[in-house]
Each structure stands twice: as structure tokens, then as C-alpha cells.
KOLROPA-931935 format. One line per field, with one value per residue: residue number from 0; x, z, y of N, C-alpha, C, O, CB in turn. Coordinates in steps of 0.001 Angstrom, whole numbers. Glycine has a CB too. Example, Ala and Ser with C-alpha at 12.3 -4.5 7.8 and 13.67 -1.06 7.14 Angstrom:
<nodes>
seq = c(0 1) $
nxx = c(13190 12850) $
nzz = c(7800 7080) $
nyy = c(-5690 -2250) $
caxx = c(12300 13670) $
cazz = c(7800 7140) $
cayy = c(-4500 -1060) $
cxx = c(13200 12900) $
czz = c(7800 7870) $
cyy = c(-3300 30) $
oxx = c(14236 13409) $
ozz = c(8465 8039) $
oyy = c(-3319 1138) $
cbxx = c(11308 14084) $
cbzz = c(9046 5725) $
cbyy = c(-4473 -598) $
</nodes>
This chain:
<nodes>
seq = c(0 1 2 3 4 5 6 7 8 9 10 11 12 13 14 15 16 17 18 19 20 21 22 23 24 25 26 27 28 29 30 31 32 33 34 35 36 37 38 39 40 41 42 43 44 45 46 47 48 49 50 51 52 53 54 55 56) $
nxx = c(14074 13605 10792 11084 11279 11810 13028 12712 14123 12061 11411 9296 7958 8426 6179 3661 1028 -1869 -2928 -6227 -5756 -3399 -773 1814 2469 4814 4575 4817 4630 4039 4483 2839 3516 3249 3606 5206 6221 9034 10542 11122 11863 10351 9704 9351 7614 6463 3630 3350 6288 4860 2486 3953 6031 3749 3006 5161 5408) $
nzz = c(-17135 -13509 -11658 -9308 -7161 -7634 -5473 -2829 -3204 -3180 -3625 -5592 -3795 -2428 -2620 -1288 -2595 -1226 -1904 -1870 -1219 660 -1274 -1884 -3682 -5634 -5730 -7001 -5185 -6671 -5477 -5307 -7719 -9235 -11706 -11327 -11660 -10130 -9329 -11785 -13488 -14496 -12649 -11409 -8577 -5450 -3928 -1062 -646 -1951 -182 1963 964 243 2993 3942 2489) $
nyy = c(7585 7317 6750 9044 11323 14435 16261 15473 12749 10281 7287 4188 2021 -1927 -4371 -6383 -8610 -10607 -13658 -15202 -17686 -17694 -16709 -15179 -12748 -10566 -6955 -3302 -613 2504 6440 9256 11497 14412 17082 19701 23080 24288 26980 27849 25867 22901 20232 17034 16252 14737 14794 14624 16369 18674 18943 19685 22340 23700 24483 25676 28415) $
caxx = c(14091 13046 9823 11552 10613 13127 12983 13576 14559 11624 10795 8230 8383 7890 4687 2834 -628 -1764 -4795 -7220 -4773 -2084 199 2769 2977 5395 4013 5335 3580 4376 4438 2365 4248 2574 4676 5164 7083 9603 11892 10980 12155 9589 10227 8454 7865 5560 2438 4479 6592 3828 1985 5291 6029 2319 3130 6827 5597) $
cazz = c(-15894 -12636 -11435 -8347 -6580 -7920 -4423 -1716 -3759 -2554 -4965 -5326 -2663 -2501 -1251 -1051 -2248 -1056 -2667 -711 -306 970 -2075 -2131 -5324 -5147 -6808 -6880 -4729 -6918 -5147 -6144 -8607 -10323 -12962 -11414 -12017 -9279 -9529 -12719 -13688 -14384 -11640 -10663 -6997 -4579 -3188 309 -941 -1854 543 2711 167 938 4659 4478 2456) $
cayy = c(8333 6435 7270 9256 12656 15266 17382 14415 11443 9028 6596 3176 707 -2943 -4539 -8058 -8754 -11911 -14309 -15990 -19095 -16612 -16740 -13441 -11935 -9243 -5874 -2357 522 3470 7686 10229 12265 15541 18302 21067 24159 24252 28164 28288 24535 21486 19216 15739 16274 13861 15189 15130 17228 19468 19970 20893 23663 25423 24883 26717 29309) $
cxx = c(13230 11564 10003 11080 12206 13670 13670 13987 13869 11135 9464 8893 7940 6788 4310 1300 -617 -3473 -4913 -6442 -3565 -934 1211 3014 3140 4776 5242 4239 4133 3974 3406 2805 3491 4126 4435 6429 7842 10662 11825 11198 11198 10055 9090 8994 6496 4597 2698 5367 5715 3435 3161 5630 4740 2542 4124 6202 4267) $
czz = c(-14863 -12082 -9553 -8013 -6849 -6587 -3036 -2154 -3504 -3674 -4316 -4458 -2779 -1420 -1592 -1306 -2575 -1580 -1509 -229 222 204 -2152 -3284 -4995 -5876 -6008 -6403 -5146 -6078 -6213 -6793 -9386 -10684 -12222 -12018 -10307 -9158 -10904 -13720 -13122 -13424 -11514 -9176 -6279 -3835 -1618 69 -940 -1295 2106 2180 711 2108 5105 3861 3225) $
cyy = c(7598 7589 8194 10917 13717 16349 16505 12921 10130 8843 5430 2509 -452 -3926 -6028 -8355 -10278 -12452 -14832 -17330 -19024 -16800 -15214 -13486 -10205 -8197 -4137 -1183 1978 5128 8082 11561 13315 16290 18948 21785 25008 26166 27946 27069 23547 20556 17951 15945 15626 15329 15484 16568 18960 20173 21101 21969 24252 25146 25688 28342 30249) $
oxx = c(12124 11465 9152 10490 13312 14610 14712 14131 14480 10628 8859 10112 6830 6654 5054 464 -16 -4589 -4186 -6524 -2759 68 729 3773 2469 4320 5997 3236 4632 2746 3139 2409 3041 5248 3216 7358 7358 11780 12990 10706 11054 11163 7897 10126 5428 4938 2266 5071 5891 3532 3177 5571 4718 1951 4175 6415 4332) $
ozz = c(-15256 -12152 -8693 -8891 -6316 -6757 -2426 -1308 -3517 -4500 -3248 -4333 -3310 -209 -2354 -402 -3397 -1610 -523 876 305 861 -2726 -3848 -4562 -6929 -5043 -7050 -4268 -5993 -7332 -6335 -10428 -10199 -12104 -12650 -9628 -8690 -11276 -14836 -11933 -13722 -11564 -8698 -6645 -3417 -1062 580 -248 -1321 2709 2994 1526 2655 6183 4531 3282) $
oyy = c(7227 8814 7971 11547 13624 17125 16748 12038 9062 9601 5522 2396 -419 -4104 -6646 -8346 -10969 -11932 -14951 -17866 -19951 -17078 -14238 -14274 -9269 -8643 -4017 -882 2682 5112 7645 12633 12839 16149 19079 21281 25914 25953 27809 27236 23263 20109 18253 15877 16117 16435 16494 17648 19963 21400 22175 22890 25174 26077 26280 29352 31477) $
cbxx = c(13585 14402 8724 12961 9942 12757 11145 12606 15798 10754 12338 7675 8011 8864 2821 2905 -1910 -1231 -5121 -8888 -4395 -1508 -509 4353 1366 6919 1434 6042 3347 4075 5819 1576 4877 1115 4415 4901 5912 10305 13670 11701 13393 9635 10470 8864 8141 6692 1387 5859 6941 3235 608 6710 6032 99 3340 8994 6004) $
cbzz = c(-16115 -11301 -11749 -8493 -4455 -9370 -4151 -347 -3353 -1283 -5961 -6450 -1332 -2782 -1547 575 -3348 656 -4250 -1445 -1105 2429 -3370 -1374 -6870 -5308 -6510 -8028 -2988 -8065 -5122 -5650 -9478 -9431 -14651 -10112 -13095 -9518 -8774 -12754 -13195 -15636 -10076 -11343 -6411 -3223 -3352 535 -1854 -1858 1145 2822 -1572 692 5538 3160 1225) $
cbyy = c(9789 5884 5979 8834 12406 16266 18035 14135 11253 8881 5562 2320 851 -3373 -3232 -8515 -7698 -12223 -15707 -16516 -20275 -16691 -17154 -13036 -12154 -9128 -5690 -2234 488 3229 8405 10456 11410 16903 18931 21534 25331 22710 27866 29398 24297 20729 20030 13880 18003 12667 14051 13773 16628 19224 18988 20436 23498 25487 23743 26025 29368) $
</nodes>
């Protein structure tokens, strides 16, 4: 299962960390994903997500 947000579908993105002699080495900038309990169903949903839920309700 991809490490993806079950609520808006945003996943990791790709990023660049560079050494001191500016070499790019690609890396992966993974979301912040917690368990919750979505309607009664476990969901992986982003911290975005989140905090939009306590702002709607």
C-alpha cells in the first residue's frame, strides 16, 4: 500500500539534497500520515487533512 493520504490522495514528493560540492542526490520527502478512525473506518489521512476536519466541524 503506497504511503498515500486515503482522504485527498497526496502522496511523497521528490526533492534534492545537495553536498557541499553541489552534488544532487535525489531523495524522497515523505507526508505526514497518522491512523485515524475516519466514520467508523481506519483511514491513513495527512495532518492537512486533519486539521481541515477540526476546522469544518
Amino acid at each position: 500500500m503506497p504511503k498515500q493520504c486515503d482522504i485527498c490522495g497526496r502522496s511523497s514528493m521528490k526533492d534534492a539534497a545537495r553536498s557541499h560540492s553541489n552534488i544532487k542526490t535525489i531523495k524522497r520527502q515523505h507526508i505526514n500520515l497518522q491512523s485515524k478512525k475516519v466514520d467508523g473506518i481506519r483511514k491513513k489521512v495527512c495532518t492537512k487533512c486533519l486539521k481541515t476536519m477540526a476546522k469544518v466541524k
